[in-house]
MARDOLUM-873333 format. One line per 2 residues: number of its first residue (from 0); their letters; for each residue x, y, z of C-alpha. Coordinates in steps of 0.25 Angstrom, whole numbers, plus 5000, padded with zeros to 4 digits. Layout:
BEGIN
NUM	A	X,Y,Z | ...
//
This chain:
BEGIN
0	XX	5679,5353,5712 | 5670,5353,5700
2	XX	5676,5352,5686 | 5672,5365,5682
4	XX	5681,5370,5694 | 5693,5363,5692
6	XX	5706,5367,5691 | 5709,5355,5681
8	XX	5698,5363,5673 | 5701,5377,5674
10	XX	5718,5373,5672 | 5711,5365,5657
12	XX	5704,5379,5655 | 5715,5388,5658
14	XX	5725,5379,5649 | 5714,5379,5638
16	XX	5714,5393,5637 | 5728,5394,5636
18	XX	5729,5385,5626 | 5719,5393,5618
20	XX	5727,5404,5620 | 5739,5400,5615
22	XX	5736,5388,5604 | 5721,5390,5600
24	XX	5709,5383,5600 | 5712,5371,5591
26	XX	5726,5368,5600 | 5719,5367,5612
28	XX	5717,5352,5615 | 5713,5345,5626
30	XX	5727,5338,5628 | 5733,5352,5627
32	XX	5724,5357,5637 | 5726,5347,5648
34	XX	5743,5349,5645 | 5742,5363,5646
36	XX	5734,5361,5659 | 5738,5349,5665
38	XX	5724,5343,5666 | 5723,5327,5666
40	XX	5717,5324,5651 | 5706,5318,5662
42	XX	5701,5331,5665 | 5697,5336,5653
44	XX	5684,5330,5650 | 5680,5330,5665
46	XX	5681,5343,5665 | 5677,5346,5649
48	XX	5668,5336,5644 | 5666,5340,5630
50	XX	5681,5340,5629 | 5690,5352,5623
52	XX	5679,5360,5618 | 5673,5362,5631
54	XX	5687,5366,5636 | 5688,5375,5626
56	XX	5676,5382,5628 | 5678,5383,5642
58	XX	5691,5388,5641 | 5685,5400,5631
60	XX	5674,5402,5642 | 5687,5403,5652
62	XX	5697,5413,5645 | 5685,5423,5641
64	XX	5682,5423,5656 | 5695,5428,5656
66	XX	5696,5437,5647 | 5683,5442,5649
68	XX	5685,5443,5663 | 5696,5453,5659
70	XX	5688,5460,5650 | 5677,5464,5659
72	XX	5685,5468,5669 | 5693,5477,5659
74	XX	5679,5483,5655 | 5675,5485,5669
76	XX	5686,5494,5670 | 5684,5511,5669
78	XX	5693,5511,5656 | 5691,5503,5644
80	XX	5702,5508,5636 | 5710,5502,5650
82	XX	5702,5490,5647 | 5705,5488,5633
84	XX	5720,5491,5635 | 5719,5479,5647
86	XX	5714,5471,5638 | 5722,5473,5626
88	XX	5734,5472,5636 | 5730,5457,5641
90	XX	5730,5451,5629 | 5744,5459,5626
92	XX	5750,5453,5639 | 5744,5439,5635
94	XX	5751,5440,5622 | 5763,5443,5626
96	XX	5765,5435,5639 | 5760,5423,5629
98	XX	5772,5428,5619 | 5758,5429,5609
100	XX	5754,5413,5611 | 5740,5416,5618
102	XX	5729,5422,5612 | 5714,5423,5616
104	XX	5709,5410,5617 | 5695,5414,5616
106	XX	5700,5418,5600 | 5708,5404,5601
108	XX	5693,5399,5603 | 5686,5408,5593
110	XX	5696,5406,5580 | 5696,5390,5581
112	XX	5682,5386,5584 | 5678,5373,5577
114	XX	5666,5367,5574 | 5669,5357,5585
116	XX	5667,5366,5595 | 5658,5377,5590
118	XX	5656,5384,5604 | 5670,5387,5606
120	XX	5667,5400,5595 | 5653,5403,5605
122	XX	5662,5403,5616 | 5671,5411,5609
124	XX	5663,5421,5604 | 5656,5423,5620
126	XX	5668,5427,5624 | 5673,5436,5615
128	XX	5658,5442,5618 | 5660,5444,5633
130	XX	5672,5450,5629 | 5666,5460,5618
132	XX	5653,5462,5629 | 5662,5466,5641
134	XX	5670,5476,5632 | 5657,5482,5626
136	XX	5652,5482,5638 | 5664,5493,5642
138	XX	5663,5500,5631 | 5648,5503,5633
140	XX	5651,5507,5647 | 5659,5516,5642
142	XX	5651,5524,5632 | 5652,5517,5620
144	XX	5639,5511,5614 | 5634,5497,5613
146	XX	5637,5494,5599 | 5651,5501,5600
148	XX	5653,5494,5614 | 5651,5481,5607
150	XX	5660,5484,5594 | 5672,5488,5602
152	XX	5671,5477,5611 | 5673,5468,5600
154	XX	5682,5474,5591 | 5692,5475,5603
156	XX	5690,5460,5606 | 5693,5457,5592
158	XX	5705,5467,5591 | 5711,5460,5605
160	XX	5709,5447,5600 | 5713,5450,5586
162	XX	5727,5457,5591 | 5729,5445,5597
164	XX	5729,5435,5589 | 5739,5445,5579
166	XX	5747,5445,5591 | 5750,5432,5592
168	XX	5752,5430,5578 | 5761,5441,5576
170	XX	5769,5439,5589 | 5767,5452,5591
172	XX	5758,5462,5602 | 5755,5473,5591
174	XX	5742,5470,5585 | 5739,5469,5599
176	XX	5744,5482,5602 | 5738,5488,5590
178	XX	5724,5483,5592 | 5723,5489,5608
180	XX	5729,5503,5604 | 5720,5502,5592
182	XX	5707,5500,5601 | 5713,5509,5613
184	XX	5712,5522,5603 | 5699,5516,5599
186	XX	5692,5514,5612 | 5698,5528,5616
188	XX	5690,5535,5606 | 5677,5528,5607
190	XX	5677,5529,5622 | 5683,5542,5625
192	X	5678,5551,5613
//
């Protein structure tokens, strides 16, 4: 089996991401990887030769595959208040079955970008594009113009990601709350005028 294919490789992904989810960017070390994953410390520069920030970056890439995964299929779907509420109610489940410890580790990425490793903010910001580019391309499907497709898309992205992180500092699921019945009452107007 190749070393793009490996389970040892996919297993120091998947822990990565977790780890960014929960402890950030900066916490997420090489020896915390390979504990959390059980990969021999052999591993990871057979399978990531430029070291921690390749497995960073690859663990970006991974989680908004995810996610985005996620969103395009929400878009595909007939309803896009349904799909915004599905959306707003993943992150609500992830909050709460992680007792508010995981966040988005795309934002983990995003807020702790160092000069070291300056692609880690590109590949950020890529994926919170696909993400924008899938809701605006649901938006526009569904009557709404280019411009206000592209505006809404991002503004929900930042509200989601924003109520997240208040969530997690406030130990609570109301900003949360507030920010998907917020952008409920406002999609139902501009799409159903």
């Amino acid at each position: 089996m190749s070393p793009r294919r490996s389970e040892t490789r996919e297993r120091m992904i998947a822990s990565a991401v977790a780890l960014l989810r929960e402890y950030g960017a900066s916490a997420t070390s090489i020896d915390r990887v390979l504990a959390h994953s059980g990969a021999p410390r052999g591993s990871v520069y057979h399978h990531f030769p430029r070291g921690r920030a390749q497995l960073i970056d690859e663990a970006v890439a991974f989680a908004g595959d995810v996610i985005s995964g996620m969103i395009e299929a929400a878009a595909r779907a007939d309803d896009p208040l349904e799909a915004i509420d599905a959306f707003f109610a993943l992150w609500r489940d992830r909050l709460v079955d992680s007792e508010f410890r995981a966040g988005c580790p795309i934002v983990a990425v995003a807020v702790e970008t160092n000069h070291d490793a300056p692609q880690l903010a590109r590949s950020a910001a890529e994926v919170f594009g696909r993400w924008k580019g899938a809701l605006a391309g649901m938006f526009l499907r569904n009557g709404l113009s280019e411009e206000r497709s592209r505006r809404l898309a991002a503004f929900i992205i930042a509200a989601v990601e924003g109520s997240v992180i208040m969530c997690r500092a406030e130990q609570s699921i109301t900003p949360l709350e507030a920010a998907a019945e917020e952008i409920h009452d406002l999609l139902s107007r501009a799409l159903r005028p």
